[in-house]
N, C-alpha and C positions, 0 to 999 in steps of 0.2 A: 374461807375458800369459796364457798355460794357466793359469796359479795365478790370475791373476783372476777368467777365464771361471769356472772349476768353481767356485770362492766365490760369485758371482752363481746360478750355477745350483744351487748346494748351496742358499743363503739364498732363491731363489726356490722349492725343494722344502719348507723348512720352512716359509715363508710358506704353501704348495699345502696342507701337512698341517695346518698349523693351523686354516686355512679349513674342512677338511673335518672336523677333529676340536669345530670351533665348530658346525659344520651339525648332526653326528653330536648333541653334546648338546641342542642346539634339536629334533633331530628325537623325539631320547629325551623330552624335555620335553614336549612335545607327544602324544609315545603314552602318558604317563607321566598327562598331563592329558586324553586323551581317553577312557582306560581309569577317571579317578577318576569321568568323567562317566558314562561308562557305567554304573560301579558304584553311584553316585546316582540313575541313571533306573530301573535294574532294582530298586533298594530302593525307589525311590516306587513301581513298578508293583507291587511284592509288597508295599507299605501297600496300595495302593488292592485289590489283590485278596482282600488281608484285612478289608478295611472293606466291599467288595462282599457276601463272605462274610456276614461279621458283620450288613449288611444285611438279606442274603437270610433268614439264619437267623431275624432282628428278625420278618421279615416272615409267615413261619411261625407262627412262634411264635404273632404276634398274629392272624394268620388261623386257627388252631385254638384262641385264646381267643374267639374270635368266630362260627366256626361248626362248631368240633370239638366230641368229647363233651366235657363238663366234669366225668366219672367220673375217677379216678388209678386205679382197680382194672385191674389187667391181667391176663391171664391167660396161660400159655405157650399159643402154635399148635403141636396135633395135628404131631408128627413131628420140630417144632426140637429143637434140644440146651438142655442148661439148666446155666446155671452151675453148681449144686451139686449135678448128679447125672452128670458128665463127668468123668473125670478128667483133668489137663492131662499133657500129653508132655512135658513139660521143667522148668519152672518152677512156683513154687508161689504161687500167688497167692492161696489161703485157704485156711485151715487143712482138715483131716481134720475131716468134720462128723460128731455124731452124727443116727442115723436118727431122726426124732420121730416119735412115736404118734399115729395118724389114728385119728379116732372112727368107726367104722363106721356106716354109712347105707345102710338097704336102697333099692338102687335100685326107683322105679316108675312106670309109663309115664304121661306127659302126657297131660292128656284135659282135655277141656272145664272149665272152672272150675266148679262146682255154685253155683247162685243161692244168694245170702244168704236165708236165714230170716228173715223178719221179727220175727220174738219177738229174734233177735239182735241185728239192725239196731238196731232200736228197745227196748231193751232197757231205758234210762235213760228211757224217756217215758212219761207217763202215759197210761192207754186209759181211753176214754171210749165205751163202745155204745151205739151208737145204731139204734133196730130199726127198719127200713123198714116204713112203711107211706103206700101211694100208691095205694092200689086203692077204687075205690067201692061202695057198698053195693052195687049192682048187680053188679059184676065180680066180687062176694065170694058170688054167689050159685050154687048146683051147676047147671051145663047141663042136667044129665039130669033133675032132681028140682023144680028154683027151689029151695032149703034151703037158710037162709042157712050157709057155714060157720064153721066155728070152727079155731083155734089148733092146731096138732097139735106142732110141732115149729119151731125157728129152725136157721138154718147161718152160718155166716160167709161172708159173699159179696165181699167186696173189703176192702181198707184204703188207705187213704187219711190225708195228714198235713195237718194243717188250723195254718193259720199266724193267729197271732192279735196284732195290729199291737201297736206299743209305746206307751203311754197314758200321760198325766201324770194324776194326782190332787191336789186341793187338801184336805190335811188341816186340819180347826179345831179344836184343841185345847181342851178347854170344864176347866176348871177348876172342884172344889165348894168349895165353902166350908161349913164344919164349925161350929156353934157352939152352945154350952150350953146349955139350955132354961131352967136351974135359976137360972144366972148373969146371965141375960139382961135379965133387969131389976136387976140389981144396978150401983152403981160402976164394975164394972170387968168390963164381958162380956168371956168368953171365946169366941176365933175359932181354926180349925183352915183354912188353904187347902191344897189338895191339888193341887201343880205338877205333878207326877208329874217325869220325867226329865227336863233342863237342856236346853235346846234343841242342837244340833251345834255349829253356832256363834250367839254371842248376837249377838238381835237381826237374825240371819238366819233364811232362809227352807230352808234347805239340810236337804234329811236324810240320813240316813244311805245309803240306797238310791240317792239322787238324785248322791250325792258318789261312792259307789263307781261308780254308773255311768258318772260323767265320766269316772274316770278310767281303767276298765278299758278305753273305749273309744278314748283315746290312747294307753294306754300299753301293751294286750296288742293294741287293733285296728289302731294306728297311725293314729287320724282326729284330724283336727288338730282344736284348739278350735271356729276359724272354720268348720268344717264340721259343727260339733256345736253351733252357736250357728245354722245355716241347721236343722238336722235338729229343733230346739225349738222354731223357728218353724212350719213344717210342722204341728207336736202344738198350736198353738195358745198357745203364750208365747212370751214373748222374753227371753233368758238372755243376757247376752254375756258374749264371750270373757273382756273383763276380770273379769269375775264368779265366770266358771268358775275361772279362773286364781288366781284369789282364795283362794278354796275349799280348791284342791287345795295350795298353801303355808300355808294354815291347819290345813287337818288332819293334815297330814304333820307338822309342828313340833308341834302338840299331842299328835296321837295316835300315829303311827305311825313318829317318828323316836325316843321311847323301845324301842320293839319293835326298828327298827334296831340302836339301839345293842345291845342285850341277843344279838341276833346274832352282832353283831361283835365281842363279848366273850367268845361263844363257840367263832369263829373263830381268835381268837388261843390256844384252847385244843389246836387238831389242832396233829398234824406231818407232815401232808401238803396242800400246799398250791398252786393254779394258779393264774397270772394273763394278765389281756391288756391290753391300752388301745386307746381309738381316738378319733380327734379329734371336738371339736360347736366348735359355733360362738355364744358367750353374747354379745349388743349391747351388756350396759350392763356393763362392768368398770370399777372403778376406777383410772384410769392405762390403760385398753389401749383400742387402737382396734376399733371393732365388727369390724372382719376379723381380728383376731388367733383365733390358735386355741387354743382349751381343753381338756382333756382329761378324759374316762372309765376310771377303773381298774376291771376287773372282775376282783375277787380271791374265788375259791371253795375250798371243800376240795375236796381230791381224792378220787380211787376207794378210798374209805378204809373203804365199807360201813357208816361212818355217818350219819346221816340228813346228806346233803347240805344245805352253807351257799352262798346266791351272793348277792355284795354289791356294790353299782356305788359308787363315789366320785368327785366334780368334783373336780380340780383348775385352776387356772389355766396350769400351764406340765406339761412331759412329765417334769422334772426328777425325778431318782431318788430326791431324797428325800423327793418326798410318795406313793412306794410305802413308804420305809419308815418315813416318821411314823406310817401307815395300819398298819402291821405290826408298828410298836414293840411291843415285849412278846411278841412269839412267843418260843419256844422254842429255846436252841442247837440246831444238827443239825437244822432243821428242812427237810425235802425243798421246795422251790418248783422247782414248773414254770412254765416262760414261753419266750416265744420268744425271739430274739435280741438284743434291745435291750438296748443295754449300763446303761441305765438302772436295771436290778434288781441290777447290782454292789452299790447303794448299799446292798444285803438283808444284811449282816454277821451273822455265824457261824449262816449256811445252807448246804448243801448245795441246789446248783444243778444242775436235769434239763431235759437241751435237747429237744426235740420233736422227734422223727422223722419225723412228719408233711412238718412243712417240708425238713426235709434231703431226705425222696422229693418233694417239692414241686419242689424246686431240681431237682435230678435230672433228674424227668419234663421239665421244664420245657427241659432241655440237649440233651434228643435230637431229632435229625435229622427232618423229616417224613418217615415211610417206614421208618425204621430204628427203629422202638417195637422189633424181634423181633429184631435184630441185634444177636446176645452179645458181639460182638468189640469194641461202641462200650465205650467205660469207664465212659457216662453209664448204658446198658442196667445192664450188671453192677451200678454202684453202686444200681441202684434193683431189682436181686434181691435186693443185702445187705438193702437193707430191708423188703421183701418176705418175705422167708424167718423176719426178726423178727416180723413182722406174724402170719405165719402161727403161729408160736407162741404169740403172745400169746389168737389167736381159740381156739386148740384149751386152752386153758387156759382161759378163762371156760366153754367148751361143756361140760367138764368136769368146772365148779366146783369145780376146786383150794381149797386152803386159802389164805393167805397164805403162809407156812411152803414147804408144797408146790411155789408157785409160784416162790416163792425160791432153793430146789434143783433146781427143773427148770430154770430164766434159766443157773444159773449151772452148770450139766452142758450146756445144749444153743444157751444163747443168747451167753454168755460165748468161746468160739472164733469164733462169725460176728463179735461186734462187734469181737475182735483182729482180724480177718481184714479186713474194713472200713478197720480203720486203717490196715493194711497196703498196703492198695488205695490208702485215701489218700493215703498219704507216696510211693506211685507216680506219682502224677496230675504229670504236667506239661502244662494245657492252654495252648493260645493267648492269648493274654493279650487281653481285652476280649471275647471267646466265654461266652456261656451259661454253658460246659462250667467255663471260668475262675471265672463269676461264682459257680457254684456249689459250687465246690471250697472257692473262698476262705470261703463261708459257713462250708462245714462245719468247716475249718482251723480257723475263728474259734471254736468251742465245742467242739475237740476234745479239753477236758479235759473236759467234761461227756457223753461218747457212755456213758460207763459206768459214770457214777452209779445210774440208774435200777436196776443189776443189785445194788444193797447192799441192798434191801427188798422185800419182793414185794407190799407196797403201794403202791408207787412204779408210775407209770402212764408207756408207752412214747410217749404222743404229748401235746399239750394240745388237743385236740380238744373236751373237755368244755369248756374255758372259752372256744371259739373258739363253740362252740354257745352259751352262755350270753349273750355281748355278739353276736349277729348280732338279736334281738328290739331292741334299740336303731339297729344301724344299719342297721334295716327303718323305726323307728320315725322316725328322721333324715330322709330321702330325705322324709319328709312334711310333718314339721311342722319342720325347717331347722335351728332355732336357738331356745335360750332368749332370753327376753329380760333376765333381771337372774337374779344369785347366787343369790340364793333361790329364785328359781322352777329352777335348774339342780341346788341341789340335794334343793328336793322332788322333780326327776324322779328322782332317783337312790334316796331311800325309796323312791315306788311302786315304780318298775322293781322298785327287791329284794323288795318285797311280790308282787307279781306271778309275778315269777321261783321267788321261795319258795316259792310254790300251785303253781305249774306242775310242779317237779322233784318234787313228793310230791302229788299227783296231785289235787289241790285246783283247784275252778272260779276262777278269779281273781278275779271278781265277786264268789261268796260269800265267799271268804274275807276281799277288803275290807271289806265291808260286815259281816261277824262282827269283825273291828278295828275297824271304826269304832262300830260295836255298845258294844263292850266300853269303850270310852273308855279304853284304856290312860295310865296318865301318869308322872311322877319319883319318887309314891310309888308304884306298882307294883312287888313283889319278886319275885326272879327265878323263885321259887317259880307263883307266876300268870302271870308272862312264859311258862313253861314252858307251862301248858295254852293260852298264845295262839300258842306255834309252829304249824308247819304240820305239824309230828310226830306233833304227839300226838294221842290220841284223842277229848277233848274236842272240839280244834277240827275233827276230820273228820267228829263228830255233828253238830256245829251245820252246820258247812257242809254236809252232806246236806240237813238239813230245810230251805236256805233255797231249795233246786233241787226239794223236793216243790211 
């Protein structure tokens, strides 16, 4: 009976401990399951405190593209430390720089700005004296005497600019007719007529003056047709748009898309080369719907200190290789700058130079509101690295290095900062979806390209010049919207480079159209006389003087 009892009580303990060793792992189960929740709620709330972040920073951002300076120039605050005149206590995060050459400048004290001179001001304007006289015979006569007087002397007593409205003229062509005296009674008189010069376009009314003026005034003023069709009404005719529109695809194909070309022939001659693109919007495509988007390539020579080329091209799509159909025939080893669009890949055996510009763009664009002066951020530092290039590069134009010159100084002074850069960069681990991130991954993205630029000293550290050259277009956009058909998209793209070619070699846009349209360039023209219609040469800088007397 004892051997009973204790087996009952033995198999009722194992029973007790089983119970408790099932509770035990339910209980483990459950800490086991309330700890995996936890560890999911504290990761959602460190997403959401990153996304908060990343908000905030959004919100920054776009509140100092909105009412911050829109300068990138910064300058150190009086007293801060500066990355590359510190040296680090531990770590080396960029190389040993050399000390660069500062051009001396006597300092002198600010004072009132001194008024312009009017002979300067007015320097390109015609003067016209005009001598007052407003006094009557009586008032001209001496108090003391009655004797009437006379003249002794004049002075210049003011100036004044007198604005004289814009006029249409109806020119009538009067043709002679020449004919023999001798013959005249003969079988077979002889006649002579005397057409003089071919009309602009036949059977139009359009002149030369009339055509350049449409179109300097869309395409350097940015005034749409339809507002230059209300501004002719005003003058007393009525021009419409479709007319003008007419006009300017007519003389572009005839006259001014051979000078194009002859351009772009010489284009493909540099080896130094910038580009940019930026979308328009053309109605009538074949196959595309009126919202599709088209694109603008603005392909220039670069800082090469030869007379600067800038050429605008329509394509229909972004694709990369109507930059390089456009560029077929350049040069192996050719330098092209552009910015990040993988689309200039399609550029084969170039040499590719990324823009600094953007990379300090990306940069500035990462820091903190408030911490612009904060050297510890990695976003600050990377935008000294470029900064410190930058200043190199100014004290070298100020200098007027040679190419040569400039090439040995990049690579004694600017060659350690761009290692040193890099080295920064393969440090960079930001937050993933941060500014600081976005920008990194840019730079990553072309960081076989950071030190091209240093193989030439022709080679330019940013694309700023072609970012300047396509903003007269998308001034010009914001107004007049959209082409309406292929040809009119890519007449605008002649003018535009007509315009733009006056502009960079200091030519009035006006005149110099109207000296093109003048000249009637055409397929027989040789490159020989294409030459005296560049914007170069000195031919076309005399004519275009006398058409501004």
């Amino acid at each position: 009976m004892a051997s009973s009892a204790k087996d009952i009580q033995f198999k009722e303990l194992k029973d007790t401990i089983s119970q408790l060793n099932t509770t035990i792992r339910t209980q483990n189960d459950l800490i086991v399951s309330l700890q995996k929740m936890l560890e999911e709620r504290n990761a959602k709330d460190d997403e959401k405190d990153r996304i908060i972040s990343n908000l905030q920073a959004q919100l920054e951002y776009f509140k100092q593209k909105l009412f911050g300076s829109s300068s990138e120039r910064r300058s150190d605050m009086p007293g801060q430390l500066n990355l590359f005149s510190v040296p680090d206590s531990g770590e080396e995060p960029i190389p040993e720089l050399i000390e660069p050459e500062f051009i001396e400048v006597n300092a002198s004290k600010r004072g009132r700005k001194l008024k312009a001179n009017y002979d300067e001001m007015f320097a390109n304007l015609p003067i016209h004296y005009e001598e007052v006289d407003t006094l009557t015979d009586e008032e001209k006569q001496c108090p003391a005497c009655g004797t009437m007087m006379v003249p002794i002397g004049h002075e210049e007593i003011r100036t004044e600019l007198r604005y004289t409205k814009a006029k249409l003229e109806r020119i009538v062509y009067v043709a002679t007719t020449y004919g023999c005296p001798v013959c005249k009674d003969t079988e077979v008189p002889q006649f002579i007529k005397n057409e003089g010069v071919a009309a602009l376009i036949p059977g139009g009314y359009a002149s030369s003056s009339l055509v350049s003026h449409i179109m300097y005034e869309k395409y350097a003023d940015a005034l749409p047709l339809y507002r230059q069709e209300k501004g002719f009404e005003l003058l007393g005719v009525s021009i419409s748009r479709t007319t003008m529109a007419g006009w300017i695809i007519t003389c572009s194909q005839n006259y001014l898309k051979p000078v194009y070309d002859y351009f772009h022939r010489e284009l493909l001659k540099r080896h130094f080369l910038m580009a940019d693109e930026t979308p328009i919007q053309i109605l009538n495509e074949p196959g595309r719907r009126p919202q599709s988007k088209s694109y603008v390539w603005l392909m220039r020579s670069g800082e090469d200190r030869l007379p600067p080329i800038v050429l605008y091209h329509y394509s229909e799509t972004r694709a990369g290789e109507h930059a390089a159909d456009f560029l077929k025939g350049i040069a192996d080893g050719t330098y092209v700058m552009a910015d990040g669009y993988s689309g200039y890949n399609k550029l084969k055996n170039v040499r590719r130079c990324c823009c600094y510009a953007h990379i300090r763009r990306y940069l500035i664009e990462a820091i903190p509101t408030g911490h612009d002066k904060d050297y510890s951020h990695p976003a600050v530092q990377g935008v000294l690295y470029c900064n410190k290039l930058f200043e190199y590069e100014r004290s070298y134009k100020e200098k007027e290095l040679s190419y040569m010159q400039v090439y040995k100084r990049r690579q004694k002074e600017q060659k350690p900062i761009v290692e040193g850069f890099i080295r920064w960069l393969d440090a960079q681990h930001p937050e993933k979806g941060s500014r600081m991130d976005r920008a990194v991954t840019y730079i990553r993205n072309r960081k076989d390209t950071l030190m091209t630029y240093l193989e030439d000293g022709r080679c330019s550290l940013s694309n700023n010049p072609s970012e300047n050259s396509i903003r007269p277009l998308t001034l010009g956009r914001k107004n007049w919207l959209f082409s309406d058909s292929q040809d009119g998209a890519n007449a605008s793209m002649v003018v535009y480079t007509m315009v733009e070619m006056a502009k960079v070699h200091g030519l009035h846009p006006y005149n110099y159209l109207q000296y093109l349209l003048d000249s009637r360039p055409g397929k027989d023209t040789t490159d020989a006389e294409f030459q005296d219609l560049a914007p170069w040469s000195e031919k076309a800088r005399i004519e275009c003087n006398k058409k501004s007397e």
